[in-house]
C-alpha positions in Angstrom: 0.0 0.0 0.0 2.7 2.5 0.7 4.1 1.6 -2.5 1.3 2.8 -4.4 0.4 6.3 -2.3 4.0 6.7 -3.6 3.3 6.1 -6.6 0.4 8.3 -6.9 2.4 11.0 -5.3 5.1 10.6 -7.9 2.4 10.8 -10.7 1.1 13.9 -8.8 4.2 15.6 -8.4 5.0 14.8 -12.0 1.6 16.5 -13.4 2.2 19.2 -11.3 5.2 20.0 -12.8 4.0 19.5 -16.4 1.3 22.2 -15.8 3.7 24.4 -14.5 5.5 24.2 -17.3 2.7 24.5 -19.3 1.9 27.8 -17.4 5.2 29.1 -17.7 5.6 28.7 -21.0 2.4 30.4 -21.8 3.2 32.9 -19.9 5.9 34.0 -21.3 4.3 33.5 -24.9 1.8 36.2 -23.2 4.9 38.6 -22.0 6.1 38.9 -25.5 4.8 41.9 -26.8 2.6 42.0 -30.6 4.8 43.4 -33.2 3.6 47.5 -33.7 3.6 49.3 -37.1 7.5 50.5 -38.4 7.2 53.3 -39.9 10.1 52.1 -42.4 7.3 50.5 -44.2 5.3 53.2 -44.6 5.7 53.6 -48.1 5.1 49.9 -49.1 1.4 48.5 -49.6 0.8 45.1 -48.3 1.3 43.6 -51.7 4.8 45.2 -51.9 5.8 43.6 -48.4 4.9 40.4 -49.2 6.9 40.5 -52.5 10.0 41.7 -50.4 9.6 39.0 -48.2 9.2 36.7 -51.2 12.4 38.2 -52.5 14.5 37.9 -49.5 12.9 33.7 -48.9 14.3 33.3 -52.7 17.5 35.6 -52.0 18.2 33.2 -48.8 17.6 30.1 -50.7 20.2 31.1 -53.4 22.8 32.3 -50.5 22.0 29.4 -48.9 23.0 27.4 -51.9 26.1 28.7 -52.4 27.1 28.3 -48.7 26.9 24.7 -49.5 28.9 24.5 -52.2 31.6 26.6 -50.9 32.0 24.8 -47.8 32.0 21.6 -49.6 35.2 23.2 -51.3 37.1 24.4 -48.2 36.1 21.0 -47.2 37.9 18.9 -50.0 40.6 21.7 -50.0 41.4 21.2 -46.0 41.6 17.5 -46.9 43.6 17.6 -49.3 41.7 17.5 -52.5 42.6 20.8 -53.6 43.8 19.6 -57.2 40.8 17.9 -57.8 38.1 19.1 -60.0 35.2 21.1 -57.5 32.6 19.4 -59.4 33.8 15.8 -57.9 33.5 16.7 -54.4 30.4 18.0 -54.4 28.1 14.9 -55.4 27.4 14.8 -51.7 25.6 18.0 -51.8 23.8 18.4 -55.6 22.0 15.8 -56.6 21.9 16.8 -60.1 25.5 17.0 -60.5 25.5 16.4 -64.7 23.6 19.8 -64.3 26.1 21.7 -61.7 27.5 24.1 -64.0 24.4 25.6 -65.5 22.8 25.7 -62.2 26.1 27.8 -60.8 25.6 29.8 -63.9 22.2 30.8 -62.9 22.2 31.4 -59.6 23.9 35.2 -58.9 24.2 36.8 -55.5 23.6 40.1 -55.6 24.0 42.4 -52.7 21.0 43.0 -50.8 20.7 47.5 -50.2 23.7 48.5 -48.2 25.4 45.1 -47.5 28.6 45.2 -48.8 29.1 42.8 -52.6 29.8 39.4 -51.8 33.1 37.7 -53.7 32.7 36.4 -57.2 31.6 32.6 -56.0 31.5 31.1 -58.9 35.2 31.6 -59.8 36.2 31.4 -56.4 34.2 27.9 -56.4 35.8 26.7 -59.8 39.0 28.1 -59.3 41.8 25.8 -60.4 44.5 25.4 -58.0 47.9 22.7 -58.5 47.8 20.9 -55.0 51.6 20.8 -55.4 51.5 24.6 -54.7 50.9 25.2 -50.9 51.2 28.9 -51.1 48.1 28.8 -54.0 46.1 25.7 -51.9 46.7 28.1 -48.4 45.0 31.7 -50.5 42.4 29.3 -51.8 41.5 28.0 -48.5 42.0 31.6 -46.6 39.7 32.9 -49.6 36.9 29.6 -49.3 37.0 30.2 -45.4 36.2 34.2 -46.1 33.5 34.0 -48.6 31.4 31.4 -46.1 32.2 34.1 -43.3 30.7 36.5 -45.8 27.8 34.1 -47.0 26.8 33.5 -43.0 26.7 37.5 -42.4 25.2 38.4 -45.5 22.6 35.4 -44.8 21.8 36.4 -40.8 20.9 40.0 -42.3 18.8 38.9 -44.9 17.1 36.6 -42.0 16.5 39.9 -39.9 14.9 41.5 -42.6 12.8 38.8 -43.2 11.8 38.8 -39.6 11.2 42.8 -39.3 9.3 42.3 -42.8 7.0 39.7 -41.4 6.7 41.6 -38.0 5.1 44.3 -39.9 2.8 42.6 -42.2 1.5 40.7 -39.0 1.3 44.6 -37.2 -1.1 45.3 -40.0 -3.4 42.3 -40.1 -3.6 42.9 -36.4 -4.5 46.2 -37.2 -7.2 45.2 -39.6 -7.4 41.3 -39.4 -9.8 41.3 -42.7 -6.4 41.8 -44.8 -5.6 38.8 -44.0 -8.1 37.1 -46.1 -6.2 38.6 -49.3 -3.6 35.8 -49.1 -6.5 33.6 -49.0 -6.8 31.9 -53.0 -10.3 32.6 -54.5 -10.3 28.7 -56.3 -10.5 26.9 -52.7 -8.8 23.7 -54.5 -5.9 25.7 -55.7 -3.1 25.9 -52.4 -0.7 28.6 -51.7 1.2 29.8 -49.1 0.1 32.4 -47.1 2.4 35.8 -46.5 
């Protein structure tokens, strides 16, 4: 018997501290204040904000492309595979890799308002470099390991704006909650995403 009022007292104690939890955790969903208007926006309409945070989903995609492919690089470079062809090393990443080339021809990087340019990846990616040189292999890998520094900043600042974009088209739906039926499609069988 004393077994089991344990038992129940270890079951009790154990829901207690679930809804505790539960408490806390919406309490502090509760503390965080709504996002407010920035004035920044001003100027945009609610179909221009959702376009630039269209643009800046597709701008992080691409950035976050190339992040890939130059760290697979600096990868095979720090291992030794600095002679080889780029394209080998990176069948672990693309899986289209017959198509690599004209999918690195395509995709551009572009700097995003005031962010400074990022380096020319594509050459820096194909860049041919004799493994016997260790000067040439050591400015490839110092030049790899800066453009994936630059790709990580340049990708964190599009991620803000992103956020502050969607914090202000969520200020105005809260504002007047009936915009929010625009993203809404008219043809109920045809699916989008909603901004």
């Amino acid at each position: 018997m004393t077994d089991e009022l344990l038992a129940l007292d270890d079951a009790a104690r154990k829901a207690a501290e679930a809804k505790a939890r539960r408490a806390a955790r919406k309490a502090a969903r509760a503390a965080i204040p709504p996002p407010e208007r920035d004035h920044a926006y001003d100027h945009l309409g609610l179909d221009e904000l959702r376009t630039l945070r269209g643009a800046l989903g597709d701008e992080e995609t691409r950035v976050a492309y190339w992040t890939r492919i130059i760290r697979q690089r600096l990868d095979a470079v720090r291992s030794g595979g600095a002679g080889r062809e780029p394209v080998a090393d990176l069948t672990g990443v693309l899986h289209e890799a017959d198509r690599t080339i004209d999918r690195l021809g395509a995709i551009d990087v572009p700097p995003v308002d005031d962010l400074s340019p990022l380096p020319d990846l594509a050459e820096l990616w194909a860049r041919p470099v004799d493994a016997a040189d260790d000067a040439a292999v050591a400015a490839l890998e110092a030049d790899l390991a800066e453009a994936v520094e630059e790709l990580d900043d340049y990708r964190a600042e599009i991620q803000r704006r992103t956020e502050t974009v969607t914090r202000e088209l969520i200020a105005r739906y809260r504002e007047e909650p009936l915009l929010a039926l625009q993203t809404l499609p008219t043809d109920p069988l045809h699916r989008t995403s909603i901004a």
